[in-house]
VEXDO-882047 format. One record per residue (C-alpha): x, y negated, z. Coordinates in steps of 0.1 Angstrom, whole numbers, padded with zeros to 4 digits. Each point is the difference from the previous one (the first is absolute). Layout:
BEGIN
- px | py | pz
- X | Y | Z
...
***
This chain:
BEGIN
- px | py | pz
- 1388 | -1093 | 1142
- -0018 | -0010 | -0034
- 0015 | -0030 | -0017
- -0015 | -0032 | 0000
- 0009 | -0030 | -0013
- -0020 | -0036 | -0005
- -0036 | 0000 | -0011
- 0004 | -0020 | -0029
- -0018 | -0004 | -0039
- 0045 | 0003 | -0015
- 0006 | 0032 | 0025
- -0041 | 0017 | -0012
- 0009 | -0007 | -0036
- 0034 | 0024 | 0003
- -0015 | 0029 | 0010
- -0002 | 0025 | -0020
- -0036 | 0014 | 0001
- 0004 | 0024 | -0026
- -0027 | 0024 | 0013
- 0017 | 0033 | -0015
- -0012 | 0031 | -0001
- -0041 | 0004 | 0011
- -0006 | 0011 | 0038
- -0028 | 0024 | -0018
- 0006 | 0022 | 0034
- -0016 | -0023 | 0026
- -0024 | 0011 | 0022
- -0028 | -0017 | 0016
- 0018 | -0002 | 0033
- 0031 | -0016 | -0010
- -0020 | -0023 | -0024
- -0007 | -0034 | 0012
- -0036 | -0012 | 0015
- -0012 | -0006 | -0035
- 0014 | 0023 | -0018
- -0018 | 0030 | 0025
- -0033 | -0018 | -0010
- 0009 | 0006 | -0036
- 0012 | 0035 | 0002
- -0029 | 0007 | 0018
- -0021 | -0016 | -0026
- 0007 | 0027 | -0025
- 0000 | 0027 | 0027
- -0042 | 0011 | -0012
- 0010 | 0017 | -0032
- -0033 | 0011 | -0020
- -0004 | 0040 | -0001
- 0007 | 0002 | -0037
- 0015 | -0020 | -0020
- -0006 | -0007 | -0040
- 0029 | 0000 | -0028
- -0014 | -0005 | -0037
- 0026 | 0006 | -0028
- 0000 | 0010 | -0037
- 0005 | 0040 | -0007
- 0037 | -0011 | -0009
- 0005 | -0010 | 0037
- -0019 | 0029 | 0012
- 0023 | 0019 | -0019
- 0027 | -0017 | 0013
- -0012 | 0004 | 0042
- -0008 | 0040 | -0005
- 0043 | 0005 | -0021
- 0014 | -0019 | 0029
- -0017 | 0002 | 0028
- -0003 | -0036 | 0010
- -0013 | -0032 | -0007
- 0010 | -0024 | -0028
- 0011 | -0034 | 0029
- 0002 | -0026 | -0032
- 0025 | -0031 | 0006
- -0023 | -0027 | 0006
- 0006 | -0021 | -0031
- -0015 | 0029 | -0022
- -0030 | 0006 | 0015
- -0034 | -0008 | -0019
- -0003 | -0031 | 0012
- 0025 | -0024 | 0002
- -0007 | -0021 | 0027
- 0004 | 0030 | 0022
- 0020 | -0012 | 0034
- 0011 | -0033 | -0020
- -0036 | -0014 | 0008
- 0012 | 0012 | 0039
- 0027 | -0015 | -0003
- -0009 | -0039 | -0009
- -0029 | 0004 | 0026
- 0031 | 0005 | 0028
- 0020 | -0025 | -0016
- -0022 | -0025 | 0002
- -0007 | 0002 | 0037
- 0040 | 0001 | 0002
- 0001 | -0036 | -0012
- -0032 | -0008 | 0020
- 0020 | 0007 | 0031
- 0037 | -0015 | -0016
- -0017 | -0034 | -0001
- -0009 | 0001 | 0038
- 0030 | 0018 | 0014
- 0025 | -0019 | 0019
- 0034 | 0002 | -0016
- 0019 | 0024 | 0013
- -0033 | 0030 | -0007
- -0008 | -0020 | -0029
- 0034 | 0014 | -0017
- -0002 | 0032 | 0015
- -0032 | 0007 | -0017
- 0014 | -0014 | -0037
- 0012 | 0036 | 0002
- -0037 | 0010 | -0011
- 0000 | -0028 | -0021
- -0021 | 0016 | -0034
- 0005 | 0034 | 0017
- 0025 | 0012 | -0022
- -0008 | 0039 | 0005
- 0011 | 0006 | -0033
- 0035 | -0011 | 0006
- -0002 | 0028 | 0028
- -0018 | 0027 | -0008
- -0016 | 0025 | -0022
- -0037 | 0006 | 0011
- -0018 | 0032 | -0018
- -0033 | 0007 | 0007
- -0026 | 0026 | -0006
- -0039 | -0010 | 0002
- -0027 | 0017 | 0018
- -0037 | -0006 | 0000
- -0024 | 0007 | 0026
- -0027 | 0002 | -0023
- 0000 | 0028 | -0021
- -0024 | -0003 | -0028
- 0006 | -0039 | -0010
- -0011 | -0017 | -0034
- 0031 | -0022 | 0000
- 0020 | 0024 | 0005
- -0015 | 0026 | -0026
- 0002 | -0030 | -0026
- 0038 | -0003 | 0007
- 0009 | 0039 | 0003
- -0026 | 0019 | -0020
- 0000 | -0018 | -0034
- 0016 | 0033 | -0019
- -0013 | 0021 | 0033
- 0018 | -0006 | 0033
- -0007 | 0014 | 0035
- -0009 | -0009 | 0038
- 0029 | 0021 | 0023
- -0011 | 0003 | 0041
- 0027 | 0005 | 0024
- -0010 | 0004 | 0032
- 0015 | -0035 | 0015
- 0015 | 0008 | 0033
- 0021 | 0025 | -0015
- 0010 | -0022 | -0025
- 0008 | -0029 | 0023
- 0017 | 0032 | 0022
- 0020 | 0010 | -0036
- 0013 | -0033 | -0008
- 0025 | -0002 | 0035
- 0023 | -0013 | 0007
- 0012 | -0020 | -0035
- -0038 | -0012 | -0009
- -0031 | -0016 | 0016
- -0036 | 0003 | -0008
- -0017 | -0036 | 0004
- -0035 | -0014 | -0002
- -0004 | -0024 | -0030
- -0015 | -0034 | 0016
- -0025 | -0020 | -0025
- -0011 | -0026 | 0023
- 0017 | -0032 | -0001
- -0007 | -0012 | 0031
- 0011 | 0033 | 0018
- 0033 | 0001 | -0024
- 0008 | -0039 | 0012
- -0004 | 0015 | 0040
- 0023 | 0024 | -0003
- 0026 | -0027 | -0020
- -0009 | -0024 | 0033
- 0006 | 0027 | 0024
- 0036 | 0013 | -0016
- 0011 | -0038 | -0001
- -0009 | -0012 | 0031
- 0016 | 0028 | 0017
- 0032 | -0010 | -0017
- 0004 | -0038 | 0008
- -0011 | 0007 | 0032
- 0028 | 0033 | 0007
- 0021 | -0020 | -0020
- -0005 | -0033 | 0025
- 0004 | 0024 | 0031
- 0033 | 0009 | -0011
- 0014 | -0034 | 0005
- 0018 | -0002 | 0034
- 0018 | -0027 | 0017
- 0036 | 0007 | 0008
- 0018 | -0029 | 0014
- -0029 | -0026 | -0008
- 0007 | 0011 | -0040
- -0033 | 0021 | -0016
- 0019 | 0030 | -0019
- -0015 | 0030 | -0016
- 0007 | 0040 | 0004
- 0012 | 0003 | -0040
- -0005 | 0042 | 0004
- -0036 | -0008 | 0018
- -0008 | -0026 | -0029
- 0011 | 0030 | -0026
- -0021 | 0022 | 0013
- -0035 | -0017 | 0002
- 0013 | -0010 | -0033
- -0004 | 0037 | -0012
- -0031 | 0008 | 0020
- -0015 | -0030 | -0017
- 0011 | 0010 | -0037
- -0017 | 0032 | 0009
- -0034 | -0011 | 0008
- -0002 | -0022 | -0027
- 0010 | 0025 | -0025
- -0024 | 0025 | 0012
- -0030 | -0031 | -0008
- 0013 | -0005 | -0032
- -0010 | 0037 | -0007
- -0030 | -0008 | 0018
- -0016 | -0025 | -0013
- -0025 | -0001 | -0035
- -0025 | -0024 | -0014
- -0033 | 0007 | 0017
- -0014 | 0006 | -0033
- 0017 | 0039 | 0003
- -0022 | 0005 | 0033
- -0022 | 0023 | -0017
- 0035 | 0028 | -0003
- 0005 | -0002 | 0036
- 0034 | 0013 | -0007
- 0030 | 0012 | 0023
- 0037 | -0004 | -0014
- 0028 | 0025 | 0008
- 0030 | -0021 | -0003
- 0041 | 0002 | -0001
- 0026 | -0025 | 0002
- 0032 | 0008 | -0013
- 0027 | -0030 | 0008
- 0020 | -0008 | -0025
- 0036 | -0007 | -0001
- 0012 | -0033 | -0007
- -0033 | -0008 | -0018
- 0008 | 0032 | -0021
- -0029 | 0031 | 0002
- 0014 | 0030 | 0010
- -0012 | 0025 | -0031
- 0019 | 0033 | 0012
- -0036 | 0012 | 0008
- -0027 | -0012 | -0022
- -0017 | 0016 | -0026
- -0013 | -0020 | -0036
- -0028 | 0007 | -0019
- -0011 | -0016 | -0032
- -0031 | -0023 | 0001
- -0015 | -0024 | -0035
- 0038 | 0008 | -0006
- 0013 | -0012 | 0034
- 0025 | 0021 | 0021
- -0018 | -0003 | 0035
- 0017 | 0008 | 0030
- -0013 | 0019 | 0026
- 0004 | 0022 | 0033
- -0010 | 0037 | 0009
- -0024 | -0009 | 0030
- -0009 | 0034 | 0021
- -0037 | 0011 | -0004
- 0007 | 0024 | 0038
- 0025 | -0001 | 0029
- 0028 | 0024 | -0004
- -0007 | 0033 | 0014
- 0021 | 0017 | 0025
- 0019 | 0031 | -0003
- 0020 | 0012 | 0030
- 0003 | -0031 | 0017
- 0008 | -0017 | -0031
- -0015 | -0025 | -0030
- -0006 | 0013 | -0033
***
């Protein structure tokens, strides 16, 4: 039998809701309600897909084989996911203030949404546009160029460490999906009170673990979510999210290269699945 013990704001604020390492694997049956109506959100990937990048980077993608995934404080602009993140955090404290205490400290654990205290996030950007001014103004100063990958099999190629997500402009649509992901966590969060012997107590491994699903969803908005004034790129992100230990990134597998005299980390991301050779991956 789970443990359970009084449902009370002292016995919430002990957990330990570190969410660890990122449940990248889950599939849209395992996923909670809202979470299948966000996987399946980003299920309608275009037939082509757009990467601009100087000849360096070209350079770069043909030697290795893969994508340059950037950590996200170095790409070009620096609002990147931070902007995502103050968007979340501010319907976080919406629903604080309304909470009744013993939820209300349960969801302190988002309070800011400290993902950086967590996790690494590197990203690569796609386009499904593939002959954008913006973009040529960005990329082609010195003579850049416009990759296509067919985007199915890059979605396909990216399994099972990274996702391929939809960028979401619209602020009204990026504040429904926020709604949804909270609402379904007060309310399985409320659910798992129970009465034994007239004393409300809480399942602390069932609190834990809609505590992780929920860390998940709203991670995946942050890399989501861009000011509507982007619309026009109609971009997709391939992602990864490396967990750090004890707040420390794990380097053992990044690459650097040198940017306006900046070391920039960065990951290999796959451009095609592994191919099979007798029954195994290559």
């Amino acid at each position: 039998m789970r443990e359970a013990v009084p449902f009370t704001a002292d016995v919430c604020a002990g957990l330990d809701v570190c969410p660890g390492a990122y449940n990248i694997g889950m599939q849209s049956e395992e996923a909670p309600e809202f979470q299948k109506s966000w996987l399946d959100f980003h299920v309608a990937v275009p037939g082509w897909l757009y990467h601009y990048t100087t000849a360096e980077g070209l350079l770069g993608i043909l030697r290795d084989r893969s994508m340059f995934g950037t950590h996200y404080r170095f790409l070009n602009d620096p609002l990147e996911i931070v902007w995502g993140v103050g968007l979340v955090a501010q319907h976080i404290e919406e629903y604080i203030r309304t909470a009744e205490e013993p939820i209300k400290v349960v969801l302190r654990q988002f309070q800011g949404l400290p993902i950086e205290k967590y996790w690494d996030i590197y990203v690569a950007c796609f386009c499904a546009e593939g002959n954008l001014l913006s973009q040529w103004r960005a990329y082609g100063k010195s003579g850049g160029y416009s990759l296509a990958f067919r985007g199915r099999e890059l979605q396909l190629a990216q399994l099972p460490e990274r996702r391929l997500r939809r960028v979401i402009y619209d602020g009204s649509e990026q504040d429904r999906w926020v709604r949804l992901a909270l609402e379904w966590f007060v309310h399985k969060i409320a659910a798992i009170r129970r009465s034994e012997d007239g004393v409300a107590a809480v399942d602390v491994d069932a609190i834990l673990e809609v505590s992780r699903q929920m860390w998940v969803a709203l991670c995946e908005m942050c890399i989501s979510f861009k000011l509507h004034v982007f619309e026009e790129e109609s971009e997709w992100r391939v992602f990864e999210i490396v967990p750090k230990r004890a707040t420390l990134s794990d380097v053992s597998s990044l690459k650097f290269r040198s940017k306006a005299g900046i070391l920039v980390p960065y990951g290999g991301f796959r451009l095609s699945a592994p191919r099979k050779h007798n029954g195994f991956s290559r």
